[in-house]
C-alpha positions, 0 to 999 in steps of 0.5 A: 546347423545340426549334425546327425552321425550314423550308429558304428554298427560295429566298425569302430574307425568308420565311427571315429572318421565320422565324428572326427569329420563331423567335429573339423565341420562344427568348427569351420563353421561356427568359430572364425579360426585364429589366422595367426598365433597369438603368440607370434611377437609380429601378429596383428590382431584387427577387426574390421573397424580397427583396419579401417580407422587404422587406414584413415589415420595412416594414409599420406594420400587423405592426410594431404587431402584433408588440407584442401579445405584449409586452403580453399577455406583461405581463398574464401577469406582471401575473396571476403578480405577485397570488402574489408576497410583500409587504413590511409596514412600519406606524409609528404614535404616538398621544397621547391625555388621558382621565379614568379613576376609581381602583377603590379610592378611587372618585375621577376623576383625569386621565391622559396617554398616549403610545403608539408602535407600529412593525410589520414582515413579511411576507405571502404570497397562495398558489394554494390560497387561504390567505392567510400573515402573518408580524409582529415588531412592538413598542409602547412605553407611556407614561402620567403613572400609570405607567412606561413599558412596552415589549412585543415580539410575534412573531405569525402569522396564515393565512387560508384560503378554504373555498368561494369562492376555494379550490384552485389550480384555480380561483385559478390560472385567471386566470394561465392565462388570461392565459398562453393571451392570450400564445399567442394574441396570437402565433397572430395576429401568425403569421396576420397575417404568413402572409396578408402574405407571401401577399399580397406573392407573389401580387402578385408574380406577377401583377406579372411576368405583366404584365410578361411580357404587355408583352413579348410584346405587343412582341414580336408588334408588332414581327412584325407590323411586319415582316410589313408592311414584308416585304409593302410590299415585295413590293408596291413590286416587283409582286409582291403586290397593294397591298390586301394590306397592309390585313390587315397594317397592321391588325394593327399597329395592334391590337397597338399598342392591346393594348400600350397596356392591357398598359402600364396594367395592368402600371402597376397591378400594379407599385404594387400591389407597390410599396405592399405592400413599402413602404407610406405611400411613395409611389414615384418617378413613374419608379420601374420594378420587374426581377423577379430570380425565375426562372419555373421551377417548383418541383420534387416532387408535391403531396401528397394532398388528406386530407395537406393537409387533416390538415396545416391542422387542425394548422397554420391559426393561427385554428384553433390560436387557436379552441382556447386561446380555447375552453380560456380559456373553460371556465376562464372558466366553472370561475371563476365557478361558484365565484364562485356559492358563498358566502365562507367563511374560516378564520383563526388568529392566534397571538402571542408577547408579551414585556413590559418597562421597556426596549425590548431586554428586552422582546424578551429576555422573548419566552420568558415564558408570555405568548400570544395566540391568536386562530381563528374563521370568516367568513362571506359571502353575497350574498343571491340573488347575481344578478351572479355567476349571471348571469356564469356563466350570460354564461360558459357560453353564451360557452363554448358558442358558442366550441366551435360556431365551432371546430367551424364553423371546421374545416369552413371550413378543410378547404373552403378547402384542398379549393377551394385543392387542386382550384385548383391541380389545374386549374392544373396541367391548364391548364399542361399544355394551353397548354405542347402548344397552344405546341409544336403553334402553333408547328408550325402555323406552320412549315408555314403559312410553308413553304405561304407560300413555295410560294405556297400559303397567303394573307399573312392565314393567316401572320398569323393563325399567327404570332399565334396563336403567340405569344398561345400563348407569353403564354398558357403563361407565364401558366399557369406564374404562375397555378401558382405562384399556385395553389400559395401559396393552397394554403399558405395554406389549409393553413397551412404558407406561413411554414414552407415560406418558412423564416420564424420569427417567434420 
C-alpha cells in the first residue's frame, strides 16, 4: 500500500516522527517479522507444511492409529482363510482280545486282533455351502484265526447345506464384513489425520497472529515513547506546557501493559503449537518459534456453497464410514435371518475298496467290483430357536438405526459446511473492511500531523491517530489469519483438507 508523508514545513521532529511512523508500518505489513532470533541455539524455524508433517510423524495417537487397518486387514484374511483347503493325515492301531463262537460247531474260542489304519487327503469348505472330501486311506488286518488282510480305499464324500448355511450370499457375508471393517478402519485413520492436520494449521495461525500482535504492540510502544520524548522536549524549550506529557507518558504506559498480555498469550499459543507438532516432549524453557509461512492469501474464489456441500456428501470420512457400516449391517441382518432356518444336510459318501494279503496288491485290486456307497439327510432344529430370533430381531433394529444416523449425519454435514461457508464469507467481509479502515487511518493521520505541524491540532489528537492506526494495521493482520482460518474449517467441513494438502495416507 502506498504511503504518502506531508512536507516538514519547517518542523524537522514532526517530519522525523512522520517517516519513523511511516517506516514501522511498511514493515509490519509487508515482511513477516522474525519471532525469534535466529541465533538462539533453541529456535525452531517452521513453516506451515514442516508443522504439519512434523505432527504426523510424531503424534503416538495416529501412529497407534495407523495400525487399525493392519488388524483389520488380518480379520479379512482370518474370514478368507475359513475357504482355504486342509490337509488330513489319520494313523491309528488297535489291539484287541474277544471271544467269538464257531457257527459250525458252536464252540467259543478266543481270538487276537491287530489292525493299523493310516488315512490321507484333502478337504474343501466352498461358499455355496458344500462342504468336499477326498481320502485314499489303507488298513491292515491281523487275527490268530486268519491271515493277514490289507485293503486300499479311495473314497469321496460332500456335504451340502440346503437351508441354513446355503449360497455364497449369505456364507460369504462374514468375509465382506471384515473387508467393509478394512475400509473403515482407513476412513477413520483419514478422518483422524484430517481433524489433526486441521488442528495443527489453525494452531498455527493463531500462534503467528499472536506473534504478529507482539510486534505491533512494540511497535505502537516504542511510537509512543517517541511521541514523549519528542514532547519532553518541546517542553524542556517552552515550547509545550509541562502537562502536556501526562497523556503521553500514560500511553506509554498502557502499551506496556498491552505487551505484557500480547507476550502471555503469545506464550500459550506457542506451547499449543509445540504440543501438537511433538507431543509427550516437553519444550526448552527458552524454546522460541520463526514462522517461515508468508501472510499472503490463497489465490481463486471459493466455489458455491451447493459445490462444497455435494463435495462433503462425497468426501467427509464419517459419511463414507456411515455408509459401509449400513451396508455391514444389512449383511448382519441377511445372516442371521438364515440363521432362523433349520439345518438340513445332504450327504453322499462313495468308496472304492481293493482287498489283498499284501499291502501293494490291495492297491492294484482297486479296479475289482468292491464298492461302498453311502446318501442320506440330516436334520436340525432348535425347538422354538430364541437365541437366533432374538439375534435377527438385535440385527434388523441395529440396521434401522444405522440408516437414521446416516440420514442424521448428512444433515450434520451439510449444516457444518453451510456455518463453515457463511464463517468464511463474513471473514472475507471483515478483511475487506479492516484492509480500507487501515488505508483511511492512515490518511487520518497525515492530515492529523500535518494540523499538528500548523498548530492546529492537540498532542492527544496525534496519539490518539497514531494508535489508532496502528491497532488498524494489527486488526488487518488478524482478518487475514482469521481468513485462513475460516478457509481450513471449510476444508474440513467439506472434507477435502488432506487432498487439497497433497497428503495420501496410502
Amino acid at each position: 500500500m502506498n504511503r504518502s508523508i506531508v512536507t516538514d514545513n519547517g518542523r524537522g521532529t514532526g517530519y522525523l516522527l512522520r517517516v519513523a511512523l511511516a517506516f514501522l508500518c511498511f514493515e509490519f505489513l509487508t515482511e513477516l517479522p522474525a519471532l525469534a532470533q535466529t541465533d538462539d541455539t533453541h529456535t525452531i524455524s517452521l513453516s506451515i507444511e514442516d508443522a504439519v508433517m512434523q505432527s504426523l510423524e510424531n503424534n503416538e495417537t495416529f501412529l497407534l492409529q495407523k495400525l487399525q487397518p493392519i488388524r483389520t486387514g488380518a480379520f479379512e484374511q482370518l474370514e478368507k482363510g475359513a475357504y482355504d483347503p486342509a490337509l488330513i493325515l489319520d494313523a491309528a492301531h488297535s489291539r484287541a482280545k474277544a471271544t467269538e463262537v464257531s457257527r459250525s460247531t458252536g464252540q467259543q474260542f478266543d481270538v487276537e486282533l491287530h489292525q493299523t489304519d493310516i488315512e490321507a487327503g484333502i478337504e474343501q469348505q466352498t461358499p455355496l455351502g458344500t462342504s468336499v472330501r477326498a481320502t485314499v486311506s489303507s488298513a491292515r488286518e491281523d487275527s490268530s484265526r486268519t491271515t493277514v488282510q490289507y485293503s486300499a480305499r479311495l473314497g469321496m464324500s460332500v456335504t451340502q447345506q440346503l437351508l441354513q448355511g446355503r449360497g455364497p450370499a449369505v456364507n460369504l457375508a462374514r468375509l465382506h464384513q471384515a473387508e467393509l471393517n478394512s475400509r473403515i478402519s482407513q476412513h477413520e485413520l483419514a478422518g483422524y489425520a484430517e481433524a489433526l492436520v486441521g488442528e495443527v494449521e489453525i494452531a498455527y495461525w493463531e500462534y503467528v497472529s499472536a506473534a504478529l500482535s507482539i510486534a505491533a504492540v512494540e511497535k505502537s510502544l516504542d511510537v509512543a515513547r517517541a511521541k514523549l520524548d519528542d514532547i519532553q522536549e518541546r517542553i524542556s524549550v517552552g515550547a509545550l506546557p509541562e502537562n502536556d506529557a501526562a497523556a503521553a507518558a500514560a500511553e506509554v504506559g498502557m502499551r506496556e501493559q498491552t505487551l505484557l498480555e500480547a507476550r502471555q498469550l503469545e506464550t500459550d499459543k506457542k506451547l499449543t503449537l509445540l504440543q501438537l507438532i511433538t507431543p509427550g516432549t516437553a519444550p526448552p524453557p527458552d524454546a522460541r518459534v520463526k514462522a517461515t509461512t508468508g501472510m499472503d492469501l490463497p489465490d481463486g474464489q471459493t466455489d458455491s456453497i451447493d459445490a462444497h456441500v455435494a463435495l462433503a456428501l462425497h468426501s467427509r470420512q464419517e459419511l463414507a464410514e456411515a455408509k459401509l457400516r449400513q451396508k455391514k449391517g444389512d449383511l448382519e441382518v441377511r445372516v442371521t435371518r438364515n440363521g432362523v432356518l433349520p439345518r438340513l444336510e445332504l450327504f453322499i459318501d462313495l468308496g472304492k475298496t481293493g482287498y489283498a494279503a499284501a499291502f501293494g496288491e490291495s492297491f492294484s485290486n482297486l479296479g475289482a467290483s468292491t464298492f461302498d456307497a453311502t446318501a442320506g439327510i440330516r436334520f436340525r432344529h432348535v425347538l422354538g430357536n430364541r437365541t437366533a430370533k432374538a439375534q435377527h430381531t438385535i440385527a434388523t433394529v441395529d440396521a434401522t438405526v444405522e440408516k437414521q444416523a446416516m440420514k442424521n449425519l448428512q444433515h450434520m454435514v451439510t449444516y457444518d459446511v453451510h456455518h463453515a461457508w457463511h464463517a468464511l464469507k463474513s471473514a472475507k467481509a471483515l478483511l475487506k473492511i479492516t484492509t480500507q479502515t487501515h488505508f483511511y487511518r492512515e490518511t487520518a493521520l497525515d492530515s492529523i500531523l500535518a494540523k499538528f505541524d500548523a498548530g492546529s491540532a492537540t498532542q492527544l489528537a496525534v496519539v490518539q491517530a497514531e494508535r489508532d492506526l496502528l491497532d488498524s494495521e494489527l486488526e488487518e493482520v488478524q482478518a487475514k489469519v482469521q481468513y485462513r482460518i475460516a478457509l481450513v474449517k471449510l476444508y474440513l467441513a467439506d472434507g477435502t483438507l488432506l487432498k487439497r494438502r497433497g497428503i495420501s495416507l496410502e
